[in-house]
C-alpha positions as CSV (number, residue, x, y, z in Angstrom):
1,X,0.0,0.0,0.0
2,X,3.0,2.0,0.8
3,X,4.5,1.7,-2.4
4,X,1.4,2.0,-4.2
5,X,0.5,5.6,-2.6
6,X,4.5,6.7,-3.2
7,X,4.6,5.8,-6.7
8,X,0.8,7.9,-7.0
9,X,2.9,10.6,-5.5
10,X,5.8,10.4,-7.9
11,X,3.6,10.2,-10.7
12,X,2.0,13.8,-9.9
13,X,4.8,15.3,-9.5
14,X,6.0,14.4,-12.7
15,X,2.6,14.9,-14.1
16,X,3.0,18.5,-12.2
17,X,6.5,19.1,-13.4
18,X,5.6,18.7,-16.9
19,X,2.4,20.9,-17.0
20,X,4.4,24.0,-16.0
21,X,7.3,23.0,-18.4
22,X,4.5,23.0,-21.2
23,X,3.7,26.2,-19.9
24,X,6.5,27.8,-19.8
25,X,8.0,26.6,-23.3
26,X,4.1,27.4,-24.8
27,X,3.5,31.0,-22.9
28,X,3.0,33.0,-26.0
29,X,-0.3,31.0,-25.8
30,X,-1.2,30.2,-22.7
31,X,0.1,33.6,-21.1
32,X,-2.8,35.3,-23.1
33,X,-5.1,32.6,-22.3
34,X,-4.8,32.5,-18.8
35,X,-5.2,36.7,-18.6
36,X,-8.2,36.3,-20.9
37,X,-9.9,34.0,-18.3
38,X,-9.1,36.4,-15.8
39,X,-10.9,39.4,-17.7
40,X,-13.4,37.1,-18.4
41,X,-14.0,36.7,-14.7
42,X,-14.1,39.9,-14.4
43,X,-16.1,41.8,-16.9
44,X,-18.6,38.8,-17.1
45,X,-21.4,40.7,-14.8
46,X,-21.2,43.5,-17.1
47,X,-21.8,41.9,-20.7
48,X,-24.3,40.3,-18.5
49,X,-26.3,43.3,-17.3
50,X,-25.8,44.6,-21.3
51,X,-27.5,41.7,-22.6
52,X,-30.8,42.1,-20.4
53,X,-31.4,45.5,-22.4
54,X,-29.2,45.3,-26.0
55,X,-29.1,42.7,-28.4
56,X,-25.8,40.3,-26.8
57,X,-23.2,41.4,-30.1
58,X,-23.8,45.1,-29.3
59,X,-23.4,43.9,-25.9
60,X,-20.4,42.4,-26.2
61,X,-18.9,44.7,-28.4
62,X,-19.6,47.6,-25.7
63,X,-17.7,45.5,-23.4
64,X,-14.5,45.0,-25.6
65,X,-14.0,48.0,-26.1
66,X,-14.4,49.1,-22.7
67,X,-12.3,46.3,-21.5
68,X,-9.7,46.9,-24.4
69,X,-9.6,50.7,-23.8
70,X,-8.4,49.6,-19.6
71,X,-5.7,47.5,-20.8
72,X,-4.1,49.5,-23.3
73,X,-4.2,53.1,-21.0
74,X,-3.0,50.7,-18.3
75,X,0.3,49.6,-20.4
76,X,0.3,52.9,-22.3
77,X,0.7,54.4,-18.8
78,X,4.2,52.2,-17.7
79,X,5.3,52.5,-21.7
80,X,4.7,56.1,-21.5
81,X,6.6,56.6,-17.9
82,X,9.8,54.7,-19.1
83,X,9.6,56.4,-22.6
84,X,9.8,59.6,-20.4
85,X,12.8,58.4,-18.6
86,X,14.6,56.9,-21.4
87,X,14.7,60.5,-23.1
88,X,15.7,61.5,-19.9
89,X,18.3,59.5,-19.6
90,X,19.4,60.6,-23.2
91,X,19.7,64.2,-21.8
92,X,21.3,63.2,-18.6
93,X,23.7,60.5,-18.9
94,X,26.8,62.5,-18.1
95,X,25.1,63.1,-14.5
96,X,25.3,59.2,-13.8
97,X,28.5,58.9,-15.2
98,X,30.0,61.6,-12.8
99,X,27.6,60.2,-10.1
100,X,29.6,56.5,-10.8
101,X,33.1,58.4,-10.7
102,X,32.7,60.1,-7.6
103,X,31.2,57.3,-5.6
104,X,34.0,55.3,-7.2
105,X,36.9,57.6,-6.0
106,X,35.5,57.7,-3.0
107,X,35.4,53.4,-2.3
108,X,38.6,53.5,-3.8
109,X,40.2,56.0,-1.4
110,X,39.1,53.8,1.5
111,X,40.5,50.7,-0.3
112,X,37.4,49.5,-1.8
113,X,38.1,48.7,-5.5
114,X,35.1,48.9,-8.0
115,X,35.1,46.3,-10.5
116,X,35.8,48.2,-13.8
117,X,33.4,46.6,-16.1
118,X,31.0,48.2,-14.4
119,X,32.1,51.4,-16.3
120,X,29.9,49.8,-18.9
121,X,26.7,50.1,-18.3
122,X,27.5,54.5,-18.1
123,X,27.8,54.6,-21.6
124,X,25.6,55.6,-24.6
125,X,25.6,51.8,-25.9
126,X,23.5,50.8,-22.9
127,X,21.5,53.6,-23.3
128,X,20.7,52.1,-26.9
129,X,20.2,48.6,-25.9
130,X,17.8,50.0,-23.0
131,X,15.4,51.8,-25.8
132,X,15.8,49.3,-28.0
133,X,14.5,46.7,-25.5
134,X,11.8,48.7,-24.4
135,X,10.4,49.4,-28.0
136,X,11.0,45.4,-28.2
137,X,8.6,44.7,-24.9
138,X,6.2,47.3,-26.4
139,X,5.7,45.2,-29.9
140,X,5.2,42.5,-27.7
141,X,2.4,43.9,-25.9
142,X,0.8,44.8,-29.0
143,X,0.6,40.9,-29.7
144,X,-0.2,40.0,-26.5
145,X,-2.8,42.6,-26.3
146,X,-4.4,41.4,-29.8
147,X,-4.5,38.0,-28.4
148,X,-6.0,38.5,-24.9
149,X,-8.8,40.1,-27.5
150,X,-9.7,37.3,-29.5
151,X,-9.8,35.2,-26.5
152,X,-12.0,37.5,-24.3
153,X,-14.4,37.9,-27.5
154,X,-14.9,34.3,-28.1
155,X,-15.0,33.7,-24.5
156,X,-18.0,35.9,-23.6
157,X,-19.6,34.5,-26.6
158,X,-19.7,30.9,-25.1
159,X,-20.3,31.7,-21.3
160,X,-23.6,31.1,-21.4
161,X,-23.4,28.0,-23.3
162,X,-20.6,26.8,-21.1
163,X,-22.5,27.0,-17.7
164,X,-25.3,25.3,-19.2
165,X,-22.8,22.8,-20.2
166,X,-22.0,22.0,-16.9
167,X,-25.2,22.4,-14.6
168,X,-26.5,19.4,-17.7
169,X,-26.7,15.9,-15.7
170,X,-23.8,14.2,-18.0
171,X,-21.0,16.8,-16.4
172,X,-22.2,16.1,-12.9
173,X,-21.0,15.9,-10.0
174,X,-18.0,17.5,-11.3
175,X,-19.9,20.0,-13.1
176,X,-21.6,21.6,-10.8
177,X,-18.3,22.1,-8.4
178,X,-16.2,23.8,-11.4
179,X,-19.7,26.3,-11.5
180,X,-19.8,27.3,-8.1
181,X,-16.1,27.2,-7.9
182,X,-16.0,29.7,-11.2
183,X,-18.4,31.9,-9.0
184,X,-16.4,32.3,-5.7
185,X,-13.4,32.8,-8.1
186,X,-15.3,35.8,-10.3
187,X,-16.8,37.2,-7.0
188,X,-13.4,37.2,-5.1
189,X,-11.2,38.3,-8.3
190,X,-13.5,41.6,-8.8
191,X,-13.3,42.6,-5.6
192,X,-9.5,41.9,-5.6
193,X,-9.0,44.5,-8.5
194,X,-11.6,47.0,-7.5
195,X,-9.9,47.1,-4.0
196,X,-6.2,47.0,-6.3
197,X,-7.1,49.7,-8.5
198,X,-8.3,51.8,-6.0
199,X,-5.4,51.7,-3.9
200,X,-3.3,52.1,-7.5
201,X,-4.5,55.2,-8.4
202,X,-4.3,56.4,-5.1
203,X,-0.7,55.9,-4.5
204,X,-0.5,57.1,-8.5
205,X,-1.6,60.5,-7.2
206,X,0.0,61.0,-3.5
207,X,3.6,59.8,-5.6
208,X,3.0,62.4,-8.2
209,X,2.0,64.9,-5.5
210,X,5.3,64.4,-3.6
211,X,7.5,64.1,-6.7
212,X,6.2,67.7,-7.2
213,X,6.5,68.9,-3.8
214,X,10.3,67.2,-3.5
215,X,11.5,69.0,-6.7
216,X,12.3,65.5,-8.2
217,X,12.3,65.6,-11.8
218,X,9.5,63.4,-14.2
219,X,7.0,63.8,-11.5
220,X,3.7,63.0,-13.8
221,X,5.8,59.6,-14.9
222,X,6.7,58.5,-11.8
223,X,3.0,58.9,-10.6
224,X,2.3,57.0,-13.5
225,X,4.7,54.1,-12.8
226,X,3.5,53.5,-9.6
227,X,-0.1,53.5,-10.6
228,X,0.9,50.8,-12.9
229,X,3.4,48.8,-11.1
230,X,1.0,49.0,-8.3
231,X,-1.1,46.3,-10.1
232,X,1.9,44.0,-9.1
233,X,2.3,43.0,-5.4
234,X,5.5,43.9,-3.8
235,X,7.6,43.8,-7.3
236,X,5.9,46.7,-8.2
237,X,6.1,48.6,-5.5
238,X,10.0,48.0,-5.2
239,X,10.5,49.0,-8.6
240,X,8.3,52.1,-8.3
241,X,10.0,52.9,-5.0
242,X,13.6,51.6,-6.3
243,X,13.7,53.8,-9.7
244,X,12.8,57.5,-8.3
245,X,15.4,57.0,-5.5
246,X,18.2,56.0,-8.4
247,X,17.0,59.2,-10.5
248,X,17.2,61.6,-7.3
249,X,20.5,60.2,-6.5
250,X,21.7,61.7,-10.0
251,X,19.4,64.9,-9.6
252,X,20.4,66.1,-6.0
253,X,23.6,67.0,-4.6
254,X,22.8,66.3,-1.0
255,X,23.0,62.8,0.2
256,X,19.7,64.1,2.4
257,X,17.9,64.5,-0.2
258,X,18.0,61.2,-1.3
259,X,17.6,59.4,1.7
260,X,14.4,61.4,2.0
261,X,13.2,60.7,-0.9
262,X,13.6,57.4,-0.3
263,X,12.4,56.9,3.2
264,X,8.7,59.0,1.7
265,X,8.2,56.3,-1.0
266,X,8.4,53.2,1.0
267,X,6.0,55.1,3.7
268,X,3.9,55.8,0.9
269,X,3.8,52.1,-0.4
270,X,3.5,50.9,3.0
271,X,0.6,52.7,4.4
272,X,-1.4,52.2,1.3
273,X,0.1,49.1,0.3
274,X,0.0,47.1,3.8
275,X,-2.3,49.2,6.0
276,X,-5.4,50.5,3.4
277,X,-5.1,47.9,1.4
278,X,-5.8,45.1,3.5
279,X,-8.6,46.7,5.3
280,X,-10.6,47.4,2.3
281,X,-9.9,43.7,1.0
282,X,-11.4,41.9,3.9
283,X,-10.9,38.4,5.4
284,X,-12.5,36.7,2.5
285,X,-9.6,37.3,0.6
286,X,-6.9,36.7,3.3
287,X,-3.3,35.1,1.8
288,X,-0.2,34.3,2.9
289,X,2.4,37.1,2.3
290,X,4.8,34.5,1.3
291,X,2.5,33.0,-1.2
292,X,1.8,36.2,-2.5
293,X,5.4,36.5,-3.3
294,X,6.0,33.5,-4.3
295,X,3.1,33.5,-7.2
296,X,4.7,36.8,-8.0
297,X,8.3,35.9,-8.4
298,X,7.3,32.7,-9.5
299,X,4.7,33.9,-12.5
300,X,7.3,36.9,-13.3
301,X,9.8,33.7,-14.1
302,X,7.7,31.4,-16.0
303,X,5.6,34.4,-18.0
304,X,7.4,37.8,-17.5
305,X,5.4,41.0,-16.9
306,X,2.1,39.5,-17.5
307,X,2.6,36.7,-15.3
308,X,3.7,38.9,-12.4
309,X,0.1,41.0,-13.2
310,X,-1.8,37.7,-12.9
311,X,0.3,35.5,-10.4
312,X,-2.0,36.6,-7.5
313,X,-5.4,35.9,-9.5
314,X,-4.1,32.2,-10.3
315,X,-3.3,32.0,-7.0
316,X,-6.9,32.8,-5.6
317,X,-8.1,30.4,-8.5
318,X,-5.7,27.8,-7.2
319,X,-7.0,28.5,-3.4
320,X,-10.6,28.0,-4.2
321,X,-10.5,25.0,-5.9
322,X,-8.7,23.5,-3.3
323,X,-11.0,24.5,-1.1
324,X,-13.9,22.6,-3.0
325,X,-12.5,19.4,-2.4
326,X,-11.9,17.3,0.4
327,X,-8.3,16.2,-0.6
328,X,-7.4,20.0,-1.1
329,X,-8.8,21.7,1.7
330,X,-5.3,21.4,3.7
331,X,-3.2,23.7,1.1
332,X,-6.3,26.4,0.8
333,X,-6.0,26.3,4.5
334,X,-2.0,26.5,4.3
335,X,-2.1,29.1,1.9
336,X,-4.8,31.2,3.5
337,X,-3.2,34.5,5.3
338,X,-4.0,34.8,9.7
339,X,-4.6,32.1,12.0
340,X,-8.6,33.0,11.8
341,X,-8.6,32.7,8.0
342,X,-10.9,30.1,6.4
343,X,-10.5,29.6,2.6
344,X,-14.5,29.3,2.7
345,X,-15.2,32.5,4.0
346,X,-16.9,35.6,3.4
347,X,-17.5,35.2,-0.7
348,X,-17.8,31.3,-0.6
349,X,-20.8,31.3,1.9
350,X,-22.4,34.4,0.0
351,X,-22.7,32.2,-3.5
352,X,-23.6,29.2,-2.2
């Protein structure tokens, strides 16, 4: 019996290993697939509330093109923030360069030796490669993006179709748990990115508001940065915290300054990031910290950008259905944030 439940084990892992390989070798597909599902989810209720008084094509073309237009300012707004500073970079690369020369004099007086290839990365080649890989990530987008809107159309065409598919008596009992599953999921993914771009545009505007009121230069594009890299748990706020302090080290003369700067960002990203935030998302949607990071870090790997966008909603999809079933209900539980946290509760109860 022993042997029989190890080699079960073995073969899931395997089974496990080579689903995420396929992913990973196949994410020009599946990347847009899975982010379709998740706007899907999303703007489902909405097609939905169309259909009851327009015909359901003008329906759904209403709600691509609303869905479409949030996407593309959303991306426009992070291409448009490191367009800015990539000009700005153009204009002000000598300032780095003395920034580099100074700090290294100063390590090497004190005996601290700076590798020279570093010396590299000051020059007007990097500069290049940096554009040019940003324009590269932006034609990508535009494929991705044209993707994610095939699938979301034919998606919200067959919705309907689909649910009926599984509340029929062949699909069942399996059916009827994937429907009330995809409803706990939908509920609890809407209120996760209501709550998220809430707090986003928030910390969009109080960033932009101290960017002006510091002096520090690019102050619409950093606000926009942050309201997009917001969308990202903790990689997003590093990055948006991370880049203005590396810019104000080059802008200000005073090492104060900096620090300042610095020390005003995280507090920004922490109070709305770990204080509102959490508040207005409510037990129902409780994780562990360290599964949020890991989903991040771990989606970021496998898919890039969009998987570090989406890594928490697979993650909530991944909690729920373990929660359905008896066999699974231990890793819902594991992965749920707070000793009080039930994977069950809150949304769960409400659509069942």
């Amino acid at each position: 019996m022993q042997e029989a439940g190890g080699g079960r084990m073995i073969g899931s892992i395997a089974t496990g290993i080579l689903v995420l390989a396929l992913l990973y070798v196949a994410q020009s597909i599946f990347a847009p697939l899975i982010f379709s599902l998740f706007v899907i989810a999303l703007v489902w209720p909405c097609q939905a509330a169309l259909q009851r008084w327009l015909p359901k094509l003008v329906a759904l073309l209403i709600t691509l093109i609303v869905t479409m237009t949030v996407i593309v300012a959303i991306g426009s707004a992070v291409a448009w923030g490191f367009g800015k500073l990539a000009q700005w970079l153009f204009v002000n690369a000598d300032r780095f360069q003395a920034v580099y020369v100074d700090w290294t004099n100063w390590l090497e007086e004190r005996g601290l030796a700076v590798a020279g290839p570093l010396a590299d990365r000051f020059d007007v080649a990097w500069l290049v490669g940096f554009v040019q890989g940003m324009a590269g990530r932006l034609n990508s987008f535009a494929g991705f993006a044209l993707l994610v809107f095939i699938f979301v159309m034919l998606g919200l065409l067959e919705v309907e179709d689909f649910n009926k598919r599984l509340v029929s008596p062949a699909a069942q009992p399996h059916g009827m748990r994937i429907l009330t599953a995809n409803r706990v999921i939908g509920a609890k993914l809407r209120r996760f990115m209501t709550v998220r771009t809430f707090a986003s545009i928030l910390t969009g505007l109080v960033v932009w508001l101290f960017a002006l009121g510091a002096g520090l230069e690019l102050a619409t594009a950093w606000g926009a940065i942050a309201f997009a890299l917001n969308y990202i748990p903790f990689l997003g706020a590093f990055v948006a915290t991370a880049l203005p302090t590396l810019f104000a080290i080059a802008q200000f003369e005073k090492w104060q300054s900096v620090v300042l700067i610095f020390a005003s960002l995280n507090v920004i990203q922490f109070i709305i990031g770990s204080y509102l935030e959490p508040r207005l998302t409510g037990a129902s949607l409780a994780i562990s910290p360290f599964a949020v990071i890991f989903a991040v870090f771990f989606w970021s790997f496998m898919w890039g950008i969009s998987g570090a966008f989406i890594g928490v909603p697979i993650l909530i999809a991944f909690i729920v259905y373990c929660a359905g079933t008896p066999s699974g209900k231990w890793i819902a539980t594991l992965l749920s944030g707070g000793t009080n946290a039930h994977p069950d509760h809150g949304v769960m109860k409400q659509d069942l």
